[in-house]
GUVOTI-837408 format. One record per residue (C-alpha): residue number from 1; x, y, z. Coordinates in nm, 2 decimals. Layout:
% GUVOTI-837408
(NUM (X Y Z)) ...
//
This chain:
% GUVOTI-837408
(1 (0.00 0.00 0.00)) (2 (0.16 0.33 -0.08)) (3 (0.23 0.61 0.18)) (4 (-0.03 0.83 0.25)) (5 (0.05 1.17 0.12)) (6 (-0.17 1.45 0.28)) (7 (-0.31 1.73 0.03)) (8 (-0.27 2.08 0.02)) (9 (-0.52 2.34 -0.08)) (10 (-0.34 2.55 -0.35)) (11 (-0.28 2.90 -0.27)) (12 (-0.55 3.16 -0.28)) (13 (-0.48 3.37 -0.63)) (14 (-0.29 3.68 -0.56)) (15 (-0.55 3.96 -0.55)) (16 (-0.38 4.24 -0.85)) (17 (-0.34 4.59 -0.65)) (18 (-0.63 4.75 -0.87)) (19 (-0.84 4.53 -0.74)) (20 (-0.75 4.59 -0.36)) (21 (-0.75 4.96 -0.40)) (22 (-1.12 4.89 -0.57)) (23 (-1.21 4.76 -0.24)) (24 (-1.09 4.96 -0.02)) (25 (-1.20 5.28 -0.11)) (26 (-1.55 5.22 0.01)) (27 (-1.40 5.22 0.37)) (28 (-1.59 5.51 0.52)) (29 (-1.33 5.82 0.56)) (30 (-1.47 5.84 0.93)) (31 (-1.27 5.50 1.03)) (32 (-0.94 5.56 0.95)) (33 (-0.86 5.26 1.21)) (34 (-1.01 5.01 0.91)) (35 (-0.74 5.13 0.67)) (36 (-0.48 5.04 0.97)) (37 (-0.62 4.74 1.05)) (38 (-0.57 4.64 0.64)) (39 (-0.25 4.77 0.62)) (40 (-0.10 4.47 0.86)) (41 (-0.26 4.21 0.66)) (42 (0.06 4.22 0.41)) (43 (0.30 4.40 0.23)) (44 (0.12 4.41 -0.07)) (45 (-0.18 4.55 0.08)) (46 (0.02 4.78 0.30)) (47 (0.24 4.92 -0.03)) (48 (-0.13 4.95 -0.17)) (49 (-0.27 5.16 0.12)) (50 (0.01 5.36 0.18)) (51 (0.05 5.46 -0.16)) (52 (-0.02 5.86 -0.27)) (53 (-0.20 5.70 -0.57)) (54 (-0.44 5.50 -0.28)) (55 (-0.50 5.86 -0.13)) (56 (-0.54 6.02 -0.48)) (57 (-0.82 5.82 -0.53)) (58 (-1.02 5.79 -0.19)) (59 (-1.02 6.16 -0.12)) (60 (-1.20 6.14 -0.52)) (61 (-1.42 5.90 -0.40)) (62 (-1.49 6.04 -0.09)) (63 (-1.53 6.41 -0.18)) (64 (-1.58 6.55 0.14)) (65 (-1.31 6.50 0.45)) (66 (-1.47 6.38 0.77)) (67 (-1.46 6.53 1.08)) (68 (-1.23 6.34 1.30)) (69 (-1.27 6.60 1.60)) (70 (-1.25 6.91 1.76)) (71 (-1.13 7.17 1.96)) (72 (-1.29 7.34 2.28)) (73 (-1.23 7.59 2.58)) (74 (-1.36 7.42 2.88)) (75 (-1.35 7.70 3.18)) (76 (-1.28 7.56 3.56)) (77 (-1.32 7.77 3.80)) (78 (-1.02 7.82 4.07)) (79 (-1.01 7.88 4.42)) (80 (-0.88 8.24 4.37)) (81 (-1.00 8.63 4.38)) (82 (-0.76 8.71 4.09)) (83 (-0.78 8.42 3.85)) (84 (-1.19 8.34 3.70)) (85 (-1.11 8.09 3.44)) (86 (-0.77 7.90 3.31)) (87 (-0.81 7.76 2.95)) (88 (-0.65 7.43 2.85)) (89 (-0.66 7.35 2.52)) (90 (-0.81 6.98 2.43)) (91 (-0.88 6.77 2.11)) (92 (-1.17 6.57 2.08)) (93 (-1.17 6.28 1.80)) (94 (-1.45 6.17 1.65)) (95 (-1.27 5.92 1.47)) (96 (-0.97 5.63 1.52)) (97 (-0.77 5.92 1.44)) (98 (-0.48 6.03 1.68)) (99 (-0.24 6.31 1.74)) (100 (0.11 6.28 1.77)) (101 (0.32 6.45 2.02)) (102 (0.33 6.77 1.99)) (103 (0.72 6.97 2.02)) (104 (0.87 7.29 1.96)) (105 (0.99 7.16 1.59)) (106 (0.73 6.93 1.50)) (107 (0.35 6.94 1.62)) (108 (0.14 6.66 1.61)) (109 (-0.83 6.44 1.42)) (110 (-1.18 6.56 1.64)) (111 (-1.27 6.87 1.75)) (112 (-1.02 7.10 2.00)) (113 (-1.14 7.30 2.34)) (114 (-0.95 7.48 2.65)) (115 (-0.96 7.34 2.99)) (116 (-0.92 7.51 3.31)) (117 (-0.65 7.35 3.55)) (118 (-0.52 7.42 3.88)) (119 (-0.24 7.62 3.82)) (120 (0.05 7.81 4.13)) (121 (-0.09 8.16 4.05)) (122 (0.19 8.35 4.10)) (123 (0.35 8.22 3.78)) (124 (0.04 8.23 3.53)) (125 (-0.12 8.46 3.29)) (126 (-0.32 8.19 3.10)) (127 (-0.15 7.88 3.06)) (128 (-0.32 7.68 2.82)) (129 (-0.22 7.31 2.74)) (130 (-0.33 7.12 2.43)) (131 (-0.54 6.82 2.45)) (132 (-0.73 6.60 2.15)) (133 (-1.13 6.50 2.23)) (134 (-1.21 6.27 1.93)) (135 (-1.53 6.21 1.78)) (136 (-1.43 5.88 1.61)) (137 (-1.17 5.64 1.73)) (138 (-0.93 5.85 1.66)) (139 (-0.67 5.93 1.99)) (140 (-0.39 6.11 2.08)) (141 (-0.11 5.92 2.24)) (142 (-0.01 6.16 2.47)) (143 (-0.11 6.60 2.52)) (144 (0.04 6.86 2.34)) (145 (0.23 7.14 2.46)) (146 (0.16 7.35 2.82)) (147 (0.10 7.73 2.71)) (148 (-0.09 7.67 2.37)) (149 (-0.42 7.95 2.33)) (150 (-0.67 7.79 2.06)) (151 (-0.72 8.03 1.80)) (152 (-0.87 7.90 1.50)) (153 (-0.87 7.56 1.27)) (154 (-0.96 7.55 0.87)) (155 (-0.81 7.30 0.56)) (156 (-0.62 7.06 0.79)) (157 (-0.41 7.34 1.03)) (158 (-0.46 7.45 1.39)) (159 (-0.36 7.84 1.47)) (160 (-0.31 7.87 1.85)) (161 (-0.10 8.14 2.08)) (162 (0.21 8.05 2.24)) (163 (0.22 8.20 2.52)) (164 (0.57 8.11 2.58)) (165 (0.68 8.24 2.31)) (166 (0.49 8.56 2.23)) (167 (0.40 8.43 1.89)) (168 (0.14 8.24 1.67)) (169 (0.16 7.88 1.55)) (170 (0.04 7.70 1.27)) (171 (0.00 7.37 1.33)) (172 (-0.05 7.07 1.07)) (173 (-0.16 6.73 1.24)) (174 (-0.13 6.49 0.99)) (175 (0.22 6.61 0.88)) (176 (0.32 6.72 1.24)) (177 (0.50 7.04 1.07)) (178 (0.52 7.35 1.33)) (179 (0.54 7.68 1.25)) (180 (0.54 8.00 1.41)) (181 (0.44 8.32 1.33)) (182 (0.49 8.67 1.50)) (183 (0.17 8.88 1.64)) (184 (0.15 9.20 1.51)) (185 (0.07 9.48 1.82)) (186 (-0.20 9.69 1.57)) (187 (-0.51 9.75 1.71)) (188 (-0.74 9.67 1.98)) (189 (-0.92 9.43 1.86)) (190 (-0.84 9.13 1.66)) (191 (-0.95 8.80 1.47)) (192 (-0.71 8.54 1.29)) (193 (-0.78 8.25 1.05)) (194 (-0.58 8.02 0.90)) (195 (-0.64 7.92 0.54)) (196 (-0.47 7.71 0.27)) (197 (-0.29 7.94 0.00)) (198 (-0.27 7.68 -0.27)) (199 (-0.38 7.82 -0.61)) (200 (-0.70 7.60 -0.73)) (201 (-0.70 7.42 -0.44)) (202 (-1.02 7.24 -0.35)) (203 (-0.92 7.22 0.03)) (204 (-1.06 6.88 0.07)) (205 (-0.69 6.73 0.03)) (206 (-0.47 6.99 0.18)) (207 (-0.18 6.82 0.38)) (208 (0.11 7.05 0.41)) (209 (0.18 7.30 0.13)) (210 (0.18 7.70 0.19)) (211 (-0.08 7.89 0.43)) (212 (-0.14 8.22 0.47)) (213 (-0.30 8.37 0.82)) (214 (-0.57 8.70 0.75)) (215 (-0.57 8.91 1.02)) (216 (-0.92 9.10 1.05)) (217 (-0.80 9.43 1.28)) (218 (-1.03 9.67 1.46)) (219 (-0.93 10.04 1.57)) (220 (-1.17 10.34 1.59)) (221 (-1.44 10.24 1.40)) (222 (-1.21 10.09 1.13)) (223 (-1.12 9.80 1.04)) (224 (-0.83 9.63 0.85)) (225 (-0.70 9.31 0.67)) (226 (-0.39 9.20 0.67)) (227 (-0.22 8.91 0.55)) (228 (0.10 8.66 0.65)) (229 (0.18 8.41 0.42)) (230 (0.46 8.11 0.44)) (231 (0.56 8.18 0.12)) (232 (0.72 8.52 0.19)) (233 (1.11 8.63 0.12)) (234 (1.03 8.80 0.57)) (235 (0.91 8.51 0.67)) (236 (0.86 8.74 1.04)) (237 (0.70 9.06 0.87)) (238 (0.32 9.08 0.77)) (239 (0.27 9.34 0.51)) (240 (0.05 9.66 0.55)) (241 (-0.32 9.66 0.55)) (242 (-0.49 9.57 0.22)) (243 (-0.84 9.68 0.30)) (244 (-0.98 9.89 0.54)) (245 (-1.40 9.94 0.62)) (246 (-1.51 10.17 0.79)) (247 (-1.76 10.02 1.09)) (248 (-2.14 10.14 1.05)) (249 (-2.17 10.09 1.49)) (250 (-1.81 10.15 1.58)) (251 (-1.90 9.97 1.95)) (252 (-1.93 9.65 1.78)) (253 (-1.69 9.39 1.90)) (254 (-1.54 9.09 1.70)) (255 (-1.76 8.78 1.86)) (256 (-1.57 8.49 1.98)) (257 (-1.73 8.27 1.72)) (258 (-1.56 8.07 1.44)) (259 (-1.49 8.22 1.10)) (260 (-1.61 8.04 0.79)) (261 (-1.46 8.05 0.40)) (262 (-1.72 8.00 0.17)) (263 (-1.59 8.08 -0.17)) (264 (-1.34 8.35 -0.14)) (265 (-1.50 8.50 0.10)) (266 (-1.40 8.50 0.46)) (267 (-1.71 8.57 0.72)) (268 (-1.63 8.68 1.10)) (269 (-1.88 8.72 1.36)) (270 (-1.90 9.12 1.45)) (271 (-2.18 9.16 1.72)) (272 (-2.51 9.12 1.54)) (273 (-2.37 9.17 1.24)) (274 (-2.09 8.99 1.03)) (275 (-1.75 9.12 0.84)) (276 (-1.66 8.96 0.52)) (277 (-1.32 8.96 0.40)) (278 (-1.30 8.86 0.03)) (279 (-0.95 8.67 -0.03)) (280 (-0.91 8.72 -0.38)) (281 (-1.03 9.09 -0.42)) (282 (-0.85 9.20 -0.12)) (283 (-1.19 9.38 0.02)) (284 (-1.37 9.43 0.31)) (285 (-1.76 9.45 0.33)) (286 (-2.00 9.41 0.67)) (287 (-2.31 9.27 0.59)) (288 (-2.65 9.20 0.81)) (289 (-2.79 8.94 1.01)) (290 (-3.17 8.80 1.01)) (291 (-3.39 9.02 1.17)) (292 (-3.39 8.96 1.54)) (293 (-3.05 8.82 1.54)) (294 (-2.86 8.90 1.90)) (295 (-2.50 8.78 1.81)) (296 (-2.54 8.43 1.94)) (297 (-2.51 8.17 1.68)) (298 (-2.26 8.06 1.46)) (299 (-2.16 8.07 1.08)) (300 (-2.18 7.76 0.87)) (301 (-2.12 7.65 0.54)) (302 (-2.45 7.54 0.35)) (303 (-2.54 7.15 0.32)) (304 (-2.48 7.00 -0.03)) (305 (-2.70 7.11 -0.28)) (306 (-2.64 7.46 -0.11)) (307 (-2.28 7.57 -0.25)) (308 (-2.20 7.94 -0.30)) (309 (-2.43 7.98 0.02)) (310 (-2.35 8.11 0.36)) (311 (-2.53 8.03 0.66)) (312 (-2.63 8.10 1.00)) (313 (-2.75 7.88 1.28)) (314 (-2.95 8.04 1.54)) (315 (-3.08 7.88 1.87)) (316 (-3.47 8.09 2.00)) (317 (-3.62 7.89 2.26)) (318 (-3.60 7.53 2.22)) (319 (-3.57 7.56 1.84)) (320 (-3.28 7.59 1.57)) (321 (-3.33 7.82 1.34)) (322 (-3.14 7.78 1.01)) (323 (-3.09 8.08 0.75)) (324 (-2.88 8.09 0.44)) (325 (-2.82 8.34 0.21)) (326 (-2.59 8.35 -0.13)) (327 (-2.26 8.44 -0.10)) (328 (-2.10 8.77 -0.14)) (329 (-2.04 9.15 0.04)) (330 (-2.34 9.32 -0.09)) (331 (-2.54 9.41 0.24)) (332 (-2.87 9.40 0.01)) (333 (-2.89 9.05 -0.03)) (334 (-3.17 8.89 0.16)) (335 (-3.12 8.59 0.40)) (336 (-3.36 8.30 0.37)) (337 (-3.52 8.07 0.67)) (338 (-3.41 7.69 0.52)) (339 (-3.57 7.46 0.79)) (340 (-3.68 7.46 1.18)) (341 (-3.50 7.20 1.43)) (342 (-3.70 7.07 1.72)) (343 (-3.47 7.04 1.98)) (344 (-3.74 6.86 2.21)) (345 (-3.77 6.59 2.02)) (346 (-3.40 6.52 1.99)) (347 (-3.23 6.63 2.33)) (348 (-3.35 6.59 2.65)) (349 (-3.57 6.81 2.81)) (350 (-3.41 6.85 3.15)) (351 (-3.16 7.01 2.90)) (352 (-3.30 7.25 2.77)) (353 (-3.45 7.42 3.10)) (354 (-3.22 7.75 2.99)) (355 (-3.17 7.82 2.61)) (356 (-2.91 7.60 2.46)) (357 (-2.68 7.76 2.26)) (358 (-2.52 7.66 1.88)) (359 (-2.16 7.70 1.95)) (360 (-2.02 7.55 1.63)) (361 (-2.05 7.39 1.31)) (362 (-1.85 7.14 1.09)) (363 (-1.75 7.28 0.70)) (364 (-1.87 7.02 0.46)) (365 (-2.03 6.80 0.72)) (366 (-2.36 6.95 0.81)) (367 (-2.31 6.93 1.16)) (368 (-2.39 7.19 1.44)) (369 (-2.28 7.16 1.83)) (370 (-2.56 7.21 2.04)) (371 (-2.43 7.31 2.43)) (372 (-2.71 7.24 2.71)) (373 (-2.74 7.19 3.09)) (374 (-2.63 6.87 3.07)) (375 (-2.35 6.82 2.82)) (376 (-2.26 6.88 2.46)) (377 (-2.43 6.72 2.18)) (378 (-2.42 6.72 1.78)) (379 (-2.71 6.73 1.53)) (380 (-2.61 6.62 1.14)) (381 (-2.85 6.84 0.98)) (382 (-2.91 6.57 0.70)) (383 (-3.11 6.33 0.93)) (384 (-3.11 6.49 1.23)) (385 (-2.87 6.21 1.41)) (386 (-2.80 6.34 1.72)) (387 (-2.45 6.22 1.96)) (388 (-2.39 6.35 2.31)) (389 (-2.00 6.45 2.28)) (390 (-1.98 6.55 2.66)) (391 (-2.14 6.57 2.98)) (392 (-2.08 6.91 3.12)) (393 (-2.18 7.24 2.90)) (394 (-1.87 7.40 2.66)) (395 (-1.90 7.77 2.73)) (396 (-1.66 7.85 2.44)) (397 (-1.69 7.82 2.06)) (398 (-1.60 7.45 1.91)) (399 (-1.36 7.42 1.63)) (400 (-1.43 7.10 1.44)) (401 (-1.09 6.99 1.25)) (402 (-1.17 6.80 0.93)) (403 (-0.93 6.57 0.72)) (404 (-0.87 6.30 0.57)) (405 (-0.66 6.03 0.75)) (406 (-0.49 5.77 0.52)) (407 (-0.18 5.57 0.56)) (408 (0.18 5.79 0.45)) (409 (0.50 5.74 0.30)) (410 (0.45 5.44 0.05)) (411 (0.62 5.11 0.17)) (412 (0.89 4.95 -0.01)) (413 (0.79 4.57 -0.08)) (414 (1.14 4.51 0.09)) (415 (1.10 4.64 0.36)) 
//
């Protein structure tokens, strides 16, 4: 009787790396943990996901970046006469994302807030430390840098203070890159943004390249607009004012709300009205709110279906009022109401015993924050999904930073 010879299954056919790619660009941009997860499987599919032509294609696919999480001042009160409220800055995912370590060189997805710790008072000003809250699985692996003041977050970069340094910083997550800039002493009142300054760029793909920071200055019933850019031969000199408005109530105040680009066009919260700086004309217009409007709501970017459009959410009562209008400077254009949210039917009632407030939205994402008595919540204004974030209530605007999160530097199949 001959040996018995036991029989192997022949291998599986090697999968061609169209075909893998194929598959795995319908992994939702919101779990950037499923793309790490593949990438382990094998070389092949790590080369694959890793590969700019991989990223090329699901930010195509995908169009619009998720939000992985966000950015938000949380006060604590201290036992102290002198000192109300110390910020700490944190970062809130809302993905798998994660932020790296943040150092002086190199900085390391969610939404970003301040915190107030306990702090030997005879050494602080405002001290305010960085920390990362996702809003998907995203994490940080350990807390950015003591002394960081959140400024602003738009196309992939976080501006913040340093208040080590006396200067500004530009901060990329995904490509840890740090950069400071120096604070111009001009006027009494200010507001900063931070906006990609790549020609044609749709800002859905932005991962390092050049930036440029608008500063919106306020002095004497006048305002000006300056700009910093990264590309420039003084890369610590701002150049002089390229627009200047005068204000129609000279008392108004920049609000502490979060800018919005929609088009060209930069809009900034000013009391109960709002300042539009237009990027590409270098002009400066202040347009009105809906009637009624008191100043507290926040700017947002229309839903899809809605481009060119800017709009306003506004909380009265126990209802969310939301108002677009087409975008541009001219003061004549009329807003239009868009839609009513219920909050009762979508929050709890014991929250909303005081008026809730709107204290941010998400570009691209259709998302508002909604802060109550009893924590902080999201709404996706496409089907009205609603997600507790937190359980105390966020004082301080929310700024929501967006991205896409893939795999980087392509593997060698060598390695």
């Amino acid at each position: 009787m001959s040996p018995c010879h036991s029989r192997h299954a022949p291998p599986p056919p090697k999968l061609y790396d169209e075909l893998i790619l194929e598959v795995f660009l319908r992994i939702r941009p919101d779990r950037p943990e499923c793309l790490v997860r593949a990438s382990c499987v094998s070389k092949q599919w790590r080369r694959v996901l890793s590969s700019a032509a991989f990223r090329l294609r699901y930010i195509d696919f995908h169009r619009t970046p998720p939000m992985l999480g966000f950015f938000y001042k949380e006060s604590l009160e201290l036992e102290s006469e002198e000192i109300e409220e110390v910020c700490t800055v944190r970062f809130v995912p809302t993905t798998a994302f994660s932020l790296r370590y943040i150092d002086f060189d190199r900085t390391p997805q969610g939404f970003f807030y301040e915190e107030s710790p306990e702090l030997e008072l005879e050494e602080l000003e405002e001290v305010c430390p960085v920390r990362f809250v996702p809003t998907t699985a995203f994490r940080l692996p350990s807390n950015p840098r003591l002394g960081w003041s959140l400024i602003d977050a738009h196309h992939g970069r976080v501006l913040f203070y340093d208040l080590r340094y006396r200067a500004m910083v530009v901060w990329d997550p995904i490509t840890t890159d740090c950069r400071h800039v120096p604070v111009p002493l001009l006027y009494s009142q200010n507001h900063y943004a931070v906006l990609c300054a790549t020609a044609g760029c749709n800002h859905r793909s932005r991962s390092g390249g050049p930036f440029i920071v608008v500063l919106v200055g306020k002095d004497k019933g006048v305002s000006y607009a300056h700009v910093y850019s990264s590309e420039s031969e003084g890369c610590y000199v701002w150049g002089r004012a390229v627009a200047s408005i005068e204000h129609p109530d000279s008392a108004a105040d920049f609000s502490p709300g979060r800018s919005v680009l929609v088009e060209n066009i930069l809009y900034i919260p000013l009391g109960t009205k709002i300042m539009g700086y237009d990027t590409a004309n270098q002009q400066l217009g202040v347009i009105n709110t809906p009637s009624g409007y008191k100043g507290l709501g926040a700017l947002m970017t229309a839903e899809d279906g809605m481009q060119g459009k800017l709009g306003l959410a506004v909380v009265q009562e126990s209802q969310v009022h939301l108002w677009f209008r087409p975008v541009g400077l001219n003061e004549a254009i009329a807003w239009k109401k868009d839609r009513v949210i219920d909050l009762e039917t979508l929050l709890p009632i014991r929250g909303l015993t005081t008026n809730p407030n709107v204290v941010g939205s998400a570009d691209g994402v259709a998302v508002i924050f909604i802060s109550t008595d009893v924590g902080l919540f999201t709404i996706e204004l496409k089907s009205d999904r609603v997600q507790k974030l937190s359980s105390t209530a966020v004082k301080h605007p929310v700024m929501p930073y967006t991205s896409f999160c893939t795999l980087g530097t392509e593997v060698d199949d060598a390695a």
